[in-house]
C-alpha positions as a Markdown table, in Angstrom:
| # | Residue | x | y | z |
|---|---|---|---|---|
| 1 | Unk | 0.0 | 0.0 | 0.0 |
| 2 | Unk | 0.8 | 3.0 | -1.1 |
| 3 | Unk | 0.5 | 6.4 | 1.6 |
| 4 | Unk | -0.6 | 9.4 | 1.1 |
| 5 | Unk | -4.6 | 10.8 | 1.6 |
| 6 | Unk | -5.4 | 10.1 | -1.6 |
| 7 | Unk | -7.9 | 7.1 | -2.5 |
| 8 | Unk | -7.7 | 4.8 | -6.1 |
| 9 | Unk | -9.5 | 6.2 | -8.4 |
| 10 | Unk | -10.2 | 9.7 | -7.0 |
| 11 | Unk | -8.9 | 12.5 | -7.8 |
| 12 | Unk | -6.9 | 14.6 | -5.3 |
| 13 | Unk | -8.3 | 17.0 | -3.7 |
| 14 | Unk | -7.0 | 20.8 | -4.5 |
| 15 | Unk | -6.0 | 23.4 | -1.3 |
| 16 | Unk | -8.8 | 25.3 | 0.1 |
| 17 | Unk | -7.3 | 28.7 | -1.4 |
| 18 | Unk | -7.8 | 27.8 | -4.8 |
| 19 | Unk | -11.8 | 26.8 | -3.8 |
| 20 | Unk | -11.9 | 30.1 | -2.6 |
| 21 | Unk | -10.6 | 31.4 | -5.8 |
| 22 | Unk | -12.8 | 30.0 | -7.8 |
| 23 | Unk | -15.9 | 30.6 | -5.6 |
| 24 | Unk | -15.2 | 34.1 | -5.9 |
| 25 | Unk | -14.4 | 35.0 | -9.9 |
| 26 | Unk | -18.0 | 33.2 | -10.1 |
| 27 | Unk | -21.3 | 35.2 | -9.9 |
| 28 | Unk | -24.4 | 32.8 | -8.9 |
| 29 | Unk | -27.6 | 34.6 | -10.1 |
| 30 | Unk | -30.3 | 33.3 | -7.2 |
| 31 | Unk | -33.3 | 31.7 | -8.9 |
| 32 | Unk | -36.5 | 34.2 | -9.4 |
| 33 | Unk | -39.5 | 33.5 | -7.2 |
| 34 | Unk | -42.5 | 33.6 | -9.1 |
| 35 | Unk | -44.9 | 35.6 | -7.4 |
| 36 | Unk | -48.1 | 33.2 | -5.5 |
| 37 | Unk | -51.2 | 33.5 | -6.9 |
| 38 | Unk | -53.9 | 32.9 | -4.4 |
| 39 | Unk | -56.1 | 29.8 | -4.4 |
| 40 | Unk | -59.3 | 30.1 | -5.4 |
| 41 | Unk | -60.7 | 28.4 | -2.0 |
| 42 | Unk | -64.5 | 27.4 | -4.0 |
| 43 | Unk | -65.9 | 25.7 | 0.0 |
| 44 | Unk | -64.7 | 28.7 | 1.7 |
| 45 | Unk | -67.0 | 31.1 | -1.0 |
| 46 | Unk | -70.0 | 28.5 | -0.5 |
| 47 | Unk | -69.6 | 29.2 | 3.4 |
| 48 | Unk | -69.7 | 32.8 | 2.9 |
| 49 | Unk | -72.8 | 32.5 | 0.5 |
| 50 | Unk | -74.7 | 29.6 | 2.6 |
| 51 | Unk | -73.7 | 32.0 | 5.6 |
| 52 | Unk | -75.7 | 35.0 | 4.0 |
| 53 | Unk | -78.5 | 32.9 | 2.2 |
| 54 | Unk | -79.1 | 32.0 | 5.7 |
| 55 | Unk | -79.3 | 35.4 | 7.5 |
| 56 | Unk | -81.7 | 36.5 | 4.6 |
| 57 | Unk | -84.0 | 33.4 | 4.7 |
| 58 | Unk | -84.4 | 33.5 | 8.8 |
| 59 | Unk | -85.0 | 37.6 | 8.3 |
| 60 | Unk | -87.7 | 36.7 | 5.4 |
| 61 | Unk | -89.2 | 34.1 | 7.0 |
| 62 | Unk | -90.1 | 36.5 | 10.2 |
| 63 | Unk | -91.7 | 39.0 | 8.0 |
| 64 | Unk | -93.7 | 37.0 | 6.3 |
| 65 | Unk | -95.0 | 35.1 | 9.4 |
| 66 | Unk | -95.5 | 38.7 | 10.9 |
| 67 | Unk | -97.2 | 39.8 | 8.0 |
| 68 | Unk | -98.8 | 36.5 | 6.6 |
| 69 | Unk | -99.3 | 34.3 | 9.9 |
| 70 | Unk | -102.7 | 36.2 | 10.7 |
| 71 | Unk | -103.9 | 35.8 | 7.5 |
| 72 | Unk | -103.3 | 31.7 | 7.4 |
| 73 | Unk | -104.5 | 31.4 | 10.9 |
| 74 | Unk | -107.8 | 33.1 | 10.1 |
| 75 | Unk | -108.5 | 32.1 | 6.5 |
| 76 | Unk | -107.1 | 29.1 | 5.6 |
| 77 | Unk | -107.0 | 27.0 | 8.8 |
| 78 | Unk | -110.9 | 26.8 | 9.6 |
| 79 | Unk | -111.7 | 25.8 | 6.2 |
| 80 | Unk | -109.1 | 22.9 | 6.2 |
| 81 | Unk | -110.7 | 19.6 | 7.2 |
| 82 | Unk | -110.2 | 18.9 | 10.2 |
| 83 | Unk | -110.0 | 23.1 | 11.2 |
| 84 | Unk | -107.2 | 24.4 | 12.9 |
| 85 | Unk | -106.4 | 20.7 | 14.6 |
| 86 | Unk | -106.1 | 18.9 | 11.1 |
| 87 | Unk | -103.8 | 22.2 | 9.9 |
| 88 | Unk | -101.9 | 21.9 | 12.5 |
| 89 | Unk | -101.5 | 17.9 | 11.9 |
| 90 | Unk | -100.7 | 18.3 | 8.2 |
| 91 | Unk | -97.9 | 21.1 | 8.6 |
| 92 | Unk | -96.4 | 18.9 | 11.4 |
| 93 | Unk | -96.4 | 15.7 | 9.2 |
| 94 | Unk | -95.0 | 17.6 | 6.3 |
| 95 | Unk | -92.0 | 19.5 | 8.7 |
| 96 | Unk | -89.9 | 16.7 | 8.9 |
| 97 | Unk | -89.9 | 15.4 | 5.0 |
| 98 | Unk | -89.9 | 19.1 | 3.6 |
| 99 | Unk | -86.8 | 19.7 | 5.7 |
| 100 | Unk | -85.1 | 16.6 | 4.2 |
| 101 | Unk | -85.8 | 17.4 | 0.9 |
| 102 | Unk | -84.1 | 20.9 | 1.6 |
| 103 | Unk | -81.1 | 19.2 | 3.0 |
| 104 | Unk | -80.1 | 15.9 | 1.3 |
| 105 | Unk | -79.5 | 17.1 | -1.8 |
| 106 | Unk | -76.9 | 19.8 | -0.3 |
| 107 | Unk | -75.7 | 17.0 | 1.5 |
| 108 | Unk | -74.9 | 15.1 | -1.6 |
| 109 | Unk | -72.7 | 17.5 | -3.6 |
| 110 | Unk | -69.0 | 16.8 | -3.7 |
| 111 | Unk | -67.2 | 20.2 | -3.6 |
| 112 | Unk | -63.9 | 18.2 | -5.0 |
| 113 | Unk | -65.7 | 16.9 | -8.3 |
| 114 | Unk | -65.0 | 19.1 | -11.2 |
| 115 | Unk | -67.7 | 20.8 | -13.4 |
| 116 | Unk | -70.7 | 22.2 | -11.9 |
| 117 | Unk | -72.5 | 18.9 | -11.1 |
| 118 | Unk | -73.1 | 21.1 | -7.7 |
| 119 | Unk | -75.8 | 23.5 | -9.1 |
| 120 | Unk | -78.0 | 20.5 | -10.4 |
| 121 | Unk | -78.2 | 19.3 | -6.3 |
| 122 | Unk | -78.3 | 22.9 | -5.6 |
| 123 | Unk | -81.5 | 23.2 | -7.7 |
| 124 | Unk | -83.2 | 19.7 | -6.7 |
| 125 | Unk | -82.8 | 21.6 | -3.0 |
| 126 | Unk | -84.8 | 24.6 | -4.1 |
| 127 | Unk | -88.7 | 22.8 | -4.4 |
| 128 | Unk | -87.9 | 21.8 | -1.0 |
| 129 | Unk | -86.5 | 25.4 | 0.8 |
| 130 | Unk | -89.7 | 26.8 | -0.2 |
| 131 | Unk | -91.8 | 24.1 | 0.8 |
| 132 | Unk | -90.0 | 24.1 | 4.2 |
| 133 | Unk | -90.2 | 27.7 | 4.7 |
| 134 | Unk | -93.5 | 27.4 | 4.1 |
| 135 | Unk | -94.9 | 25.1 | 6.6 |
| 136 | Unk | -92.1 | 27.0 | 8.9 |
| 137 | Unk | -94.3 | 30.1 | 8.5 |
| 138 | Unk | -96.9 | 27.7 | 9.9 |
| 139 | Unk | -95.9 | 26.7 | 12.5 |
| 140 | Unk | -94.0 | 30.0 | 13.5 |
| 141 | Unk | -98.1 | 32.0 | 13.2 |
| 142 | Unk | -98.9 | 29.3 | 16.2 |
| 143 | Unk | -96.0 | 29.5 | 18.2 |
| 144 | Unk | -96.7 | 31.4 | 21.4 |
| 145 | Unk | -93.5 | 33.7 | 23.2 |
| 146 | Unk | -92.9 | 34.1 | 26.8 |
| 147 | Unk | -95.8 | 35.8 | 28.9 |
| 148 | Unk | -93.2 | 38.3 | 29.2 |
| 149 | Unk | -93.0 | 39.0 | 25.5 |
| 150 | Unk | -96.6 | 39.1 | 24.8 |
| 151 | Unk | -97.4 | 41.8 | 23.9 |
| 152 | Unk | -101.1 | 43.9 | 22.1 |
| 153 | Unk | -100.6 | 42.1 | 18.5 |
| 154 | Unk | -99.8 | 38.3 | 20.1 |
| 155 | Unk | -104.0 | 38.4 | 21.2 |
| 156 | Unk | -105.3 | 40.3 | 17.8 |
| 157 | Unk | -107.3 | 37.6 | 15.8 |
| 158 | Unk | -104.9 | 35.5 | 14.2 |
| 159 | Unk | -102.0 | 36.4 | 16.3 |
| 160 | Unk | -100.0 | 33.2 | 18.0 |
| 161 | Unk | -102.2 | 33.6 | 21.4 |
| 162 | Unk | -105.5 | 34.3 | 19.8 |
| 163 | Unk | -104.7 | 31.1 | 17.9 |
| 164 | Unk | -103.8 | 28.8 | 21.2 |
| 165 | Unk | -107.7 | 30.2 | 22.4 |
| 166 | Unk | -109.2 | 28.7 | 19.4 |
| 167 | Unk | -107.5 | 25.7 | 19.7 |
| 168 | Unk | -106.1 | 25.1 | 23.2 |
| 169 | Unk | -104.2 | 21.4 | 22.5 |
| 170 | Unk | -102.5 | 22.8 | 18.8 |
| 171 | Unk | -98.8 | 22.8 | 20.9 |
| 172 | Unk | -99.6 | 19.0 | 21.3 |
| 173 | Unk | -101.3 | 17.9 | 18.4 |
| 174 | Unk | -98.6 | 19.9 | 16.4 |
| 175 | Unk | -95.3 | 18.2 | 18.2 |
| 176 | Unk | -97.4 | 14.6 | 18.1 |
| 177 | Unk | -97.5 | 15.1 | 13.8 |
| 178 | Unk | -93.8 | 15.9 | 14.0 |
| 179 | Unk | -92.5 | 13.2 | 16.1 |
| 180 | Unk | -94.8 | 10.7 | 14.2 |
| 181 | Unk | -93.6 | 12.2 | 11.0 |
| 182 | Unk | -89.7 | 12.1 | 11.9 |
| 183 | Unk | -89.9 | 8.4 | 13.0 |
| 184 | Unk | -91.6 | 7.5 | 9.7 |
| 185 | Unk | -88.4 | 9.4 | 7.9 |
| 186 | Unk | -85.8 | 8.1 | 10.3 |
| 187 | Unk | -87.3 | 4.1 | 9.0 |
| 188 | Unk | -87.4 | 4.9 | 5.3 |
| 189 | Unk | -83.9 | 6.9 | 5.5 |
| 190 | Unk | -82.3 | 4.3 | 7.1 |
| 191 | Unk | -84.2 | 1.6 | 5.3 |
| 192 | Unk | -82.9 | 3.0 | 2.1 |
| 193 | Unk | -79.5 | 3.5 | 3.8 |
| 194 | Unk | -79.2 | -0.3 | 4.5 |
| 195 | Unk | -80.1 | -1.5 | 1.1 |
| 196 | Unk | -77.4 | 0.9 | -0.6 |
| 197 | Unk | -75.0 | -0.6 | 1.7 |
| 198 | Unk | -75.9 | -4.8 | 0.6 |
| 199 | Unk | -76.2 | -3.6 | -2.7 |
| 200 | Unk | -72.6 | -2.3 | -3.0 |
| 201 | Unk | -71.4 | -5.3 | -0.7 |
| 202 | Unk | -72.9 | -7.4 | -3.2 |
| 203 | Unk | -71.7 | -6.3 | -6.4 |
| 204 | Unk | -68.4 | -6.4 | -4.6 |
């Protein structure tokens, strides 16, 4: 064996002052940074916008029961068959199934899937919103506040206290139709729910 530091093969390594040399006669341009463009963040702008369609529709819906509540209260719920106890049974049977089909199809869009499959769930949502709102207008014209909060306009005819005077057991009848209603919903959801699931087992 032969001594010395260097290895077979390799070749030897120059002094450190002629590194330095080097380094120094060379200019090194550092790489341009292109400027970041911000993300387009589409879930975050859908918050926003479900944000403010929200405001609006709770703001709407207590005009119109201020303005409209009276009116159902005294024209449309005695001539309904049944009267004011089978209006009251048909708004609470239709709560729960008119808020589903609000929800559902919200539920179902994919935010990640590209194109704008989103606006056709969006619009299958819409016949349900309305009808929801609708029967929550209902149900808002019967619904008594606080004795504290009672005030000239709750015992007018039509108000929420005139209409508990009519018809003293509406509170009841009107949380019996919803309860009844949701457990019906909950069976078919989950019904429907189960069968999806064998389904896919199955084709697996």
């Amino acid at each position: 064996m032969s001594g010395g530091s260097a290895r077979p093969g390799r070749a030897k390594a120059g002094p450190a002052s002629l590194h330095y040399r080097r380094a120094q006669g060379r200019t090194t341009a550092a790489p341009a940074r292109e400027p970041r463009r911000r993300r387009f963040d589409r879930n975050k702008v859908m918050l926003n916008a479900g944000g403010c369609l929200l405001v609006v529709t709770i703001v709407g819906l207590v005009a119109l029961t201020h303005f409209w509540g009276p009116r159902i209260w005294t024209g449309l719920a005695p001539a309904w068959p049944g009267g004011g106890y089978g209006f009251a049974v048909t708004a609470g049977v239709l709560a729960p199934w008119t808020a589903a089909a609000a929800i559902l199809p919200l539920v179902r869009i994919d935010w990640d899937q590209p194109g704008r499959r989103w606006m056709v769930w969006f619009a299958r949502s819409v016949p349900g919103t309305v009808a929801a709102a609708a029967v929550l207008v209902v149900l808002m014209g019967a619904n008594r506040p606080k004795p504290g909060h009672r005030g000239g306009s709750c015992y007018r005819v039509g108000g929420p206290c005139w209409v508990h005077q009519q018809y003293p057991h509406i509170g009841l009848v009107v949380l019996g139709a919803v309860a009844v209603s949701g457990a019906l919903l909950i069976l078919l959801l989950s019904g429907s729910v189960r069968r999806r699931r064998q389904q896919s087992q199955s084709a697996t």
